[in-house]
SEKE-601595 format. One record per residue (C-alpha): x, y, z; residue in one letter; residue number from 1. Coordinates in Angstrom, 1 decimal. Each point is the difference from the previous one (the first is absolute). Example, Ala and Ser with C-alpha at 12.3 -4.5 7.8 and 13.67 -1.06 7.14 Angstrom:
residues 2
+--------+--------+--------+------+------+
|     c1 |     c2 |     c3 | zapa | keza |
+--------+--------+--------+------+------+
|   12.3 |   -4.5 |    7.8 |    a |    1 |
|    1.4 |    3.4 |   -0.7 |    s |    2 |
+--------+--------+--------+------+------+
***
This chain:
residues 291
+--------+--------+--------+------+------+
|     c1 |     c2 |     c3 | zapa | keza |
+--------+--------+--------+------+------+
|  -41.6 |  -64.0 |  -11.8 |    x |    1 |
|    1.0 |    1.4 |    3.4 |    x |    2 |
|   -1.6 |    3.2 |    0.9 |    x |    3 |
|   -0.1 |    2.4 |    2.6 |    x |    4 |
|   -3.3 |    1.6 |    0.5 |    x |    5 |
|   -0.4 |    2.4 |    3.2 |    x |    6 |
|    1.5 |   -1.3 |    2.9 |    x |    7 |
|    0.1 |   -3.9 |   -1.6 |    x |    8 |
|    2.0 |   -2.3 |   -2.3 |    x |    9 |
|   -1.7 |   -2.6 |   -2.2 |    x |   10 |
|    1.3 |   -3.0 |   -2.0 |    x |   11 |
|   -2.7 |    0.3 |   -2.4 |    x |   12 |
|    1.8 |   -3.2 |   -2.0 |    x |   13 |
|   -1.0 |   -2.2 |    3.4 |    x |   14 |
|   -2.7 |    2.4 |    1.8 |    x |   15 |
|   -3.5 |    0.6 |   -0.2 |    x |   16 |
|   -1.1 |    3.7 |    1.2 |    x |   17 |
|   -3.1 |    0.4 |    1.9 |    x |   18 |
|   -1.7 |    3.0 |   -0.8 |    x |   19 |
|   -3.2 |    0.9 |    3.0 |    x |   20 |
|   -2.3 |    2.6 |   -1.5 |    x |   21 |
|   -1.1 |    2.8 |    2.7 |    x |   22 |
|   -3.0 |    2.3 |   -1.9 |    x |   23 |
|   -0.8 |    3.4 |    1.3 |    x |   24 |
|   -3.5 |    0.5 |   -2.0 |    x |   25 |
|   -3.4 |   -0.7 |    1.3 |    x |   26 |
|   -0.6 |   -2.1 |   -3.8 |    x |   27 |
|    2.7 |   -2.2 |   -0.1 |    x |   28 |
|   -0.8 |   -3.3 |   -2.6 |    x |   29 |
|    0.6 |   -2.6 |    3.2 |    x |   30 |
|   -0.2 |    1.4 |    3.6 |    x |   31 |
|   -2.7 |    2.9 |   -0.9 |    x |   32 |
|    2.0 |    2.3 |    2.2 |    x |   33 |
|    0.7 |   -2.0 |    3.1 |    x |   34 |
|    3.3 |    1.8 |    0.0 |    x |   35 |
|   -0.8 |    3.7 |   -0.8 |    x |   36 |
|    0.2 |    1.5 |    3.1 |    x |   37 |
|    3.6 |    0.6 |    0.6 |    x |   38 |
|    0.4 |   -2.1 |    3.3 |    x |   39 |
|   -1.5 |   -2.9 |   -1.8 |    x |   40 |
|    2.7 |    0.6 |   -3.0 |    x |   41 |
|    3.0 |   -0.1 |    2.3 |    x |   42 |
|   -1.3 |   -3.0 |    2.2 |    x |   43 |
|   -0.4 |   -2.0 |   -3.0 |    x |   44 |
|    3.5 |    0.6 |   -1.1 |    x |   45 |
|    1.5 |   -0.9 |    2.7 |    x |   46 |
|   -1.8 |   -2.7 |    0.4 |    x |   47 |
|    0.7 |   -0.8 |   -3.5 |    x |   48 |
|    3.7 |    0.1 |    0.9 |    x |   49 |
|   -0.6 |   -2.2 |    3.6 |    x |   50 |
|   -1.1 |   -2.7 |   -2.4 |    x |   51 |
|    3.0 |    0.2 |   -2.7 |    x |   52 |
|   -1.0 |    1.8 |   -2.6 |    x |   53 |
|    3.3 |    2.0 |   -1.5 |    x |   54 |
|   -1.7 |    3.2 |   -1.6 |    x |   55 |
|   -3.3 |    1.8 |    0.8 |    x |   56 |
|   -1.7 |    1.9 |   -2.9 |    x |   57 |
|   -1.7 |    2.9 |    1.0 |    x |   58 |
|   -2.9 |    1.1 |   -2.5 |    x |   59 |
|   -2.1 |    3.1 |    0.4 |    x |   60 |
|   -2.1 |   -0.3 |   -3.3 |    x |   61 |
|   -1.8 |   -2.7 |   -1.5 |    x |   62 |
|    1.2 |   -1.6 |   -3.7 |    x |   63 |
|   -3.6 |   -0.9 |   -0.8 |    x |   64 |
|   -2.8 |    2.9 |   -1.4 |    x |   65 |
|   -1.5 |    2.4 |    3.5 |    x |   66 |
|    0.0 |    3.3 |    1.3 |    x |   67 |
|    2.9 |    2.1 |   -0.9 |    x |   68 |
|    2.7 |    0.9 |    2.5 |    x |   69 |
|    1.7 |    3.4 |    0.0 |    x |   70 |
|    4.1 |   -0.4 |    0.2 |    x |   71 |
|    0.1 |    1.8 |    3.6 |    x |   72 |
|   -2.7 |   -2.1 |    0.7 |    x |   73 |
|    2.2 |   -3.5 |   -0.6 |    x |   74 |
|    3.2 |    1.2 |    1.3 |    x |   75 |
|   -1.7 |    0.6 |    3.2 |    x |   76 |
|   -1.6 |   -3.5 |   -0.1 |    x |   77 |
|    3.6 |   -1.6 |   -0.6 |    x |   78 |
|    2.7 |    2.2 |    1.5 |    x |   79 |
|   -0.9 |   -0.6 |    3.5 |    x |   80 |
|    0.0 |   -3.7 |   -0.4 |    x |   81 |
|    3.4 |    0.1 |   -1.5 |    x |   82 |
|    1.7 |    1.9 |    2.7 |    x |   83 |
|   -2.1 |   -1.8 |    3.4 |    x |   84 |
|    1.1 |   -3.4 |   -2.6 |    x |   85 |
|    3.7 |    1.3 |   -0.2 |    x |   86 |
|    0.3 |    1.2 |    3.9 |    x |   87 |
|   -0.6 |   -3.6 |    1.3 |    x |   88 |
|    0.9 |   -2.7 |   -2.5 |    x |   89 |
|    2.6 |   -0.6 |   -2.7 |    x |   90 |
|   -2.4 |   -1.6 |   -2.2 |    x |   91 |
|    0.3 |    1.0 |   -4.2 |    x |   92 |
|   -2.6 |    3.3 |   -0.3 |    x |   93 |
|   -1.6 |    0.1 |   -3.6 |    x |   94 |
|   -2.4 |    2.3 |   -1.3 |    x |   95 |
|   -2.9 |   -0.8 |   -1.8 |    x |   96 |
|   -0.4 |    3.4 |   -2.6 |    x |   97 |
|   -0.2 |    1.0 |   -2.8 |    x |   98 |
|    0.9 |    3.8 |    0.5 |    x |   99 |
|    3.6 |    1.1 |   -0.2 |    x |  100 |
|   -0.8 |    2.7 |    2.9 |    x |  101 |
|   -1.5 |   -2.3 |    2.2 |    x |  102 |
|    3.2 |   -2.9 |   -0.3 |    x |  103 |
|    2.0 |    3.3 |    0.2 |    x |  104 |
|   -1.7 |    0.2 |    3.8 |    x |  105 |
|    0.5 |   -3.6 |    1.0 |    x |  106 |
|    3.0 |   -0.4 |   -1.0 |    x |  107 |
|    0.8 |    3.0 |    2.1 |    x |  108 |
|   -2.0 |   -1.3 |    2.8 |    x |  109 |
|    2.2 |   -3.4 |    0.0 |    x |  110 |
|   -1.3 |   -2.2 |   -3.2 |    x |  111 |
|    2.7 |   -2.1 |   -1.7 |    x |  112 |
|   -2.3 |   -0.9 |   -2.8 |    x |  113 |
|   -2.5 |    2.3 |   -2.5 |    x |  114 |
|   -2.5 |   -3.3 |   -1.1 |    x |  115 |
|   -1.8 |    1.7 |   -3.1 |    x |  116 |
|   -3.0 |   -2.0 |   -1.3 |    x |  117 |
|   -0.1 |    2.7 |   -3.1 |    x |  118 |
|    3.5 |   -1.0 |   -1.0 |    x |  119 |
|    1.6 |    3.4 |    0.1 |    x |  120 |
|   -3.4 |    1.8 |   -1.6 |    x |  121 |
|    1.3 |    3.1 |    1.8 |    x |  122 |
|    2.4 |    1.8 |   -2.1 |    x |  123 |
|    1.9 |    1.3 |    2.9 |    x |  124 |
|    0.3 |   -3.9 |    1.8 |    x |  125 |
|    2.8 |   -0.6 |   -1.4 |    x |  126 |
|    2.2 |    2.7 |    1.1 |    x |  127 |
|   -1.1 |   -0.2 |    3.6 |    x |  128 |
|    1.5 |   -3.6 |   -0.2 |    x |  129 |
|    2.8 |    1.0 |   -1.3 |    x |  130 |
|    0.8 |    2.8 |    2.1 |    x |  131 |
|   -0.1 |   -2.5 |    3.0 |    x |  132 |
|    1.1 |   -2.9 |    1.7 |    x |  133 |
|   -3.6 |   -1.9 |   -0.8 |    x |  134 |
|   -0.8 |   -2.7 |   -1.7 |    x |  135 |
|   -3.2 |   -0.2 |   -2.7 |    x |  136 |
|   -2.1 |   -2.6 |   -1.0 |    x |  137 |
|   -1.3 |    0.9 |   -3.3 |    x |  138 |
|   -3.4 |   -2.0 |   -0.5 |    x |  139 |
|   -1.9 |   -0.4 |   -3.4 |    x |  140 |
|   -3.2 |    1.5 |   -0.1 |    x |  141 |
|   -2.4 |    1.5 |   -2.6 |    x |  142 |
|   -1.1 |    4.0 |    0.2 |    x |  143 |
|    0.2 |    1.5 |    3.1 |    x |  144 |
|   -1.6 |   -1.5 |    3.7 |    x |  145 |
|   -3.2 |    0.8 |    1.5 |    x |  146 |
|   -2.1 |    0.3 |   -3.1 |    x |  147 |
|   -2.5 |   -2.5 |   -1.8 |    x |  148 |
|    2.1 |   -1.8 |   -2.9 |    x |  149 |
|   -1.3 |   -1.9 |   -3.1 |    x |  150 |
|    0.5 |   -3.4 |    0.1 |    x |  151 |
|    3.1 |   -1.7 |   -0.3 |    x |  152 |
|    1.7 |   -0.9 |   -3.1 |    x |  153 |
|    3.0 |   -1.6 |   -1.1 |    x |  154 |
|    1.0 |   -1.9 |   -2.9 |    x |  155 |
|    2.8 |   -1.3 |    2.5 |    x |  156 |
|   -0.2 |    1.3 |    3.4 |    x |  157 |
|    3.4 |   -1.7 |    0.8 |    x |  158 |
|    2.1 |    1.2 |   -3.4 |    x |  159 |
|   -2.2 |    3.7 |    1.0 |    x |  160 |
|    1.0 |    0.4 |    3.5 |    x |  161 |
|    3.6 |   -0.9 |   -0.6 |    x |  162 |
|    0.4 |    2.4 |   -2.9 |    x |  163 |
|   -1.5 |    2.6 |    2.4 |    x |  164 |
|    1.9 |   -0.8 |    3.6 |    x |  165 |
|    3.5 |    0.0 |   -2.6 |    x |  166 |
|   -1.2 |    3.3 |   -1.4 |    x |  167 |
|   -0.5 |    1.5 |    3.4 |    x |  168 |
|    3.2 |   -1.5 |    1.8 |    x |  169 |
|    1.8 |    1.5 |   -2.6 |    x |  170 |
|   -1.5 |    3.5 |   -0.1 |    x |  171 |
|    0.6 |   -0.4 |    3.7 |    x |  172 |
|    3.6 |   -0.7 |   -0.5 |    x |  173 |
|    0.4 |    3.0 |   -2.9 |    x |  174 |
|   -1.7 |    2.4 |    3.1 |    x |  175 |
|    3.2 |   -1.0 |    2.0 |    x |  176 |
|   -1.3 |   -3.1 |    2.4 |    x |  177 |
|    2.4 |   -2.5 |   -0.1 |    x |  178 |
|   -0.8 |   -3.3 |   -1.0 |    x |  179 |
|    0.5 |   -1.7 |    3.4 |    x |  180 |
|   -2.5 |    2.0 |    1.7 |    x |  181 |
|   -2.7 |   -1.4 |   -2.5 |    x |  182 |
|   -2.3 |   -2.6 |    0.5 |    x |  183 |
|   -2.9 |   -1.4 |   -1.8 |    x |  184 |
|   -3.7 |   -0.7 |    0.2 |    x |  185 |
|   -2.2 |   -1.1 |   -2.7 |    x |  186 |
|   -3.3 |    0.9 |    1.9 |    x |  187 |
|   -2.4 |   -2.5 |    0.4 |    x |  188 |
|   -3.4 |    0.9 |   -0.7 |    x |  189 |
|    1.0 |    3.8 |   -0.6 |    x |  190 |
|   -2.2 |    0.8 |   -3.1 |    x |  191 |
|    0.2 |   -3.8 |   -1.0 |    x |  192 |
|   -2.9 |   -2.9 |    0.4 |    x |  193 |
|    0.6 |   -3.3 |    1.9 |    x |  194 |
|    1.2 |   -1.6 |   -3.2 |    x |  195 |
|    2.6 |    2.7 |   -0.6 |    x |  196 |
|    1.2 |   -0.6 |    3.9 |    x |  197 |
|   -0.3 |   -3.7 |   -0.6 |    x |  198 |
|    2.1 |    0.3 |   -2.7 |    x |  199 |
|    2.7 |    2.5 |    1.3 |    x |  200 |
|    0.6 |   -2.4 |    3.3 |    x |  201 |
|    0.2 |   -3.5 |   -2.8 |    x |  202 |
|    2.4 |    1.8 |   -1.9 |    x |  203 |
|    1.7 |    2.3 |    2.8 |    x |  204 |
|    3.6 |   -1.3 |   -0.7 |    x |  205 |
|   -0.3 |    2.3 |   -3.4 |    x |  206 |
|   -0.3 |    2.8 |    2.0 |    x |  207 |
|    2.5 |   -1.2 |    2.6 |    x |  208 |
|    2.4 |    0.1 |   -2.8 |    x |  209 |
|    0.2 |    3.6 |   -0.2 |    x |  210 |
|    2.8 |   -0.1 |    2.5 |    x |  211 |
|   -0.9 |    2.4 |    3.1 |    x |  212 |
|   -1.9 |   -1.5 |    2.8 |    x |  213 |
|   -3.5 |   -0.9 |   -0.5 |    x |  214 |
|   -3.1 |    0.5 |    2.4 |    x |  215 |
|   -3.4 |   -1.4 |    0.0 |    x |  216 |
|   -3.0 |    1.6 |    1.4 |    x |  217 |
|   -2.4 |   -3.4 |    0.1 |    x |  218 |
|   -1.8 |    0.3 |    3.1 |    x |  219 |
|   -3.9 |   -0.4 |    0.4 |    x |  220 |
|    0.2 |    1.4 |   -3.8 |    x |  221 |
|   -2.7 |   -0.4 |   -1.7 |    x |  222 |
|    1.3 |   -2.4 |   -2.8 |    x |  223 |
|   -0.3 |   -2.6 |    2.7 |    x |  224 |
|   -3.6 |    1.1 |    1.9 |    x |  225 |
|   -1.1 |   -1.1 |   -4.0 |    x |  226 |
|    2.7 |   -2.8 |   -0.4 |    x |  227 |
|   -1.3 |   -2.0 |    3.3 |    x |  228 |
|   -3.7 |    2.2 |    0.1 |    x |  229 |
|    1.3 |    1.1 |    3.7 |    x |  230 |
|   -1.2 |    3.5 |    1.3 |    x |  231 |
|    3.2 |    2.0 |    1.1 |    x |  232 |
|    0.2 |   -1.5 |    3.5 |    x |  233 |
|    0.1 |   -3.2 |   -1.0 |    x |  234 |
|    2.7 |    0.2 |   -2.2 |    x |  235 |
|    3.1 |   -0.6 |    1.9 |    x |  236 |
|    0.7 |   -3.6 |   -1.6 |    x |  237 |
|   -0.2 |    1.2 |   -3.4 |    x |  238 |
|    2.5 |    2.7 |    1.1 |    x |  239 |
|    2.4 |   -1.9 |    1.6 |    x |  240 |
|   -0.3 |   -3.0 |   -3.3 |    x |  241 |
|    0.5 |    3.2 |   -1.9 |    x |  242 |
|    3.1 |    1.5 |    1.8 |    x |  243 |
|    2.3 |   -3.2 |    0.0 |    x |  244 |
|   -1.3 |   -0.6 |   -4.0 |    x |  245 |
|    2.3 |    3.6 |   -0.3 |    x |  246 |
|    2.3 |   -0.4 |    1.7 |    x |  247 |
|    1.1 |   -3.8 |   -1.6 |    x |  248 |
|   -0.3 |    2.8 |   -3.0 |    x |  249 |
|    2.4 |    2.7 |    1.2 |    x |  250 |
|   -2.1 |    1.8 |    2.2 |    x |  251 |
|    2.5 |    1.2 |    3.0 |    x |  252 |
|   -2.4 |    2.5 |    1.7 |    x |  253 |
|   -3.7 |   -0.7 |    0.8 |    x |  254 |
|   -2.6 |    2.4 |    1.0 |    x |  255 |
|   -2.4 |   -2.0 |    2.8 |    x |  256 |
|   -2.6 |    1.0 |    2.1 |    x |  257 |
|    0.2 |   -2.8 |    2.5 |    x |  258 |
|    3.4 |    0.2 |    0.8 |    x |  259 |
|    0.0 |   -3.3 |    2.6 |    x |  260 |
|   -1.0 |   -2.2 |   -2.6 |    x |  261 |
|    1.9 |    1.7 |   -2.6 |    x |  262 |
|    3.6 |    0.1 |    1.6 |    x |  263 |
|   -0.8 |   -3.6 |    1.2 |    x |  264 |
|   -0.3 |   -1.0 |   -3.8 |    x |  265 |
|    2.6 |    2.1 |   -1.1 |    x |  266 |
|    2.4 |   -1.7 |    2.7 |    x |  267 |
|   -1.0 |   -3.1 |   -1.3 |    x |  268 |
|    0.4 |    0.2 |   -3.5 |    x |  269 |
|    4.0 |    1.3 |    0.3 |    x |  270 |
|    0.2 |   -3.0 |    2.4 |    x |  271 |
|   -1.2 |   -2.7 |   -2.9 |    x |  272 |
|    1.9 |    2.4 |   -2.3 |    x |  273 |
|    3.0 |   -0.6 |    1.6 |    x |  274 |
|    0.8 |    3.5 |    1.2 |    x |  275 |
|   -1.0 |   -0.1 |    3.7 |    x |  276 |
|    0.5 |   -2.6 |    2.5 |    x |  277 |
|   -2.0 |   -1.4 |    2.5 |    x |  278 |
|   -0.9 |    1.6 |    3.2 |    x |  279 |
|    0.6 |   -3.2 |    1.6 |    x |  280 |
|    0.5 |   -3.8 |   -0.6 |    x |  281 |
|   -0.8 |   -2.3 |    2.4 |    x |  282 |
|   -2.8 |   -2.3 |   -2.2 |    x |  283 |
|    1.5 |   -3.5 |   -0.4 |    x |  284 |
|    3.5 |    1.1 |    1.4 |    x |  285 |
|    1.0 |   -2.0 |    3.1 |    x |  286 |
|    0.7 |   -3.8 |   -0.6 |    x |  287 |
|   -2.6 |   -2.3 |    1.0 |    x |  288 |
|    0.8 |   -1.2 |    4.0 |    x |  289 |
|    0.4 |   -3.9 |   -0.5 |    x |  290 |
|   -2.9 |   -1.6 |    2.6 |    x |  291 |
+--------+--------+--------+------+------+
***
């Protein structure tokens, strides 16, 4: 379970991964393009890194149904973030994109990581991995982003999205990516209703099971604004209840908009889990001075 990703190592069978998201659109689901202008989007990764997180995901497009973006259009919204991002910290550079030319850009520009939310959907994905030194995370979704959906479906979303993230990693491995630059993500609320995520984070150990490393995108979703009935900026307990439920079920890389609060909790849980120890101990340490 070690990997190197980018510039860093990870024991991902006694380390939790946290992921900071950094959007470059103006109609982003949770900060409504606070970080658009370019400035903004290099600020908040480093200050992202200045307050632990290990990786910085660097989206230029939207998952959810909007205007459509032209492919120059989002490689200029995410290549300059990646190289300002790569200058000045050696933080883990992912992607967020579905377009083979646009990871082919980043990854140029200094990303170490191609996180696809259509789960290799682009023909050509695939062979941009492979012809690189990134890694992919190969996401289940339904149809292609940015476009209004039926509703969701499943006679078993769990059984459903494994069959479809095992189908995937191994057309990925059949394109030439080799198996220990693949990790996993069984997309929360991607084309799926709150009982689907509810279901998929009860049950997440099934999808651990598939064997590469598994990430959770759970924060400020809305599978818990209806869980709790919490609009989106109140939603930071639910995430972080919903982040340590993953990873006691595999989960080893977590995708969190508050990263304080989320690298705090992540700290914690590999202490009780036995992987990390304490910063310091001093509580109930010194023998009791006889009076």
């Amino acid at each position: 379970m070690i990997r190197r990703i980018g510039r860093r190592e990870f024991d991902f069978a006694r380390q939790i991964a946290v992921m900071a998201v950094v959007n470059r659109t103006p109609d982003s689901f949770f900060d409504e393009g606070a970080t658009f202008a370019l400035d903004r989007a290099v600020a908040a990764a480093g200050r992202a890194a200045e307050l632990g997180a290990d990786w910085v995901d660097v989206g230029g497009v939207p998952f959810g149904r909007g205007p459509s973006v032209s492919v120059p259009e989002e490689i200029e919204r995410v290549v300059p973030v990646v190289e300002r991002i790569a200058e000045t910290s050696d933080v883990v550079i992912s992607v967020d994109t579905n377009r083979a030319s646009v990871a082919a850009a980043a990854i140029a520009a200094g990303a170490s990581v191609v996180n696809d939310t259509s789960g290799l959907g682009d023909p050509e994905m695939a062979r941009v991995i492979a012809d690189s030194d990134a890694h992919v995370v190969i996401t289940h979704s339904v149809g292609p982003p940015r476009v209004e959906k039926p509703a969701a479906r499943f006679d078993d979303v769990v059984r459903e999205v494994r069959d479809f993230l095992l189908a995937r990693t191994e057309r990925a491995i059949d394109a030439g990516v080799p198996e220990n630059r693949i990790i996993v993500d069984p997309g929360h609320d991607l084309d799926k209703n709150t009982a689907h995520s509810l279901e998929l984070t009860r049950r997440l150990a099934e999808i651990a099971e598939i064997g590469p490393p598994l990430l959770v995108a759970v924060s400020n979703k809305d599978f818990i604004g209806e869980t709790l009935d919490r609009a989106k900026e109140m939603r930071l307990a639910g995430s972080l209840a919903a982040m340590v439920s993953s990873i006691e079920r595999g989960a080893r890389i977590v995708r969190m908009h508050d990263v304080a609060a989320a690298v705090d909790a992540a700290r914690m849980t590999e202490a009780i889990l036995g992987w990390r120890e304490p910063a310091r101990m001093e509580h109930n340490t010194h023998p009791t001075r006889n009076v």
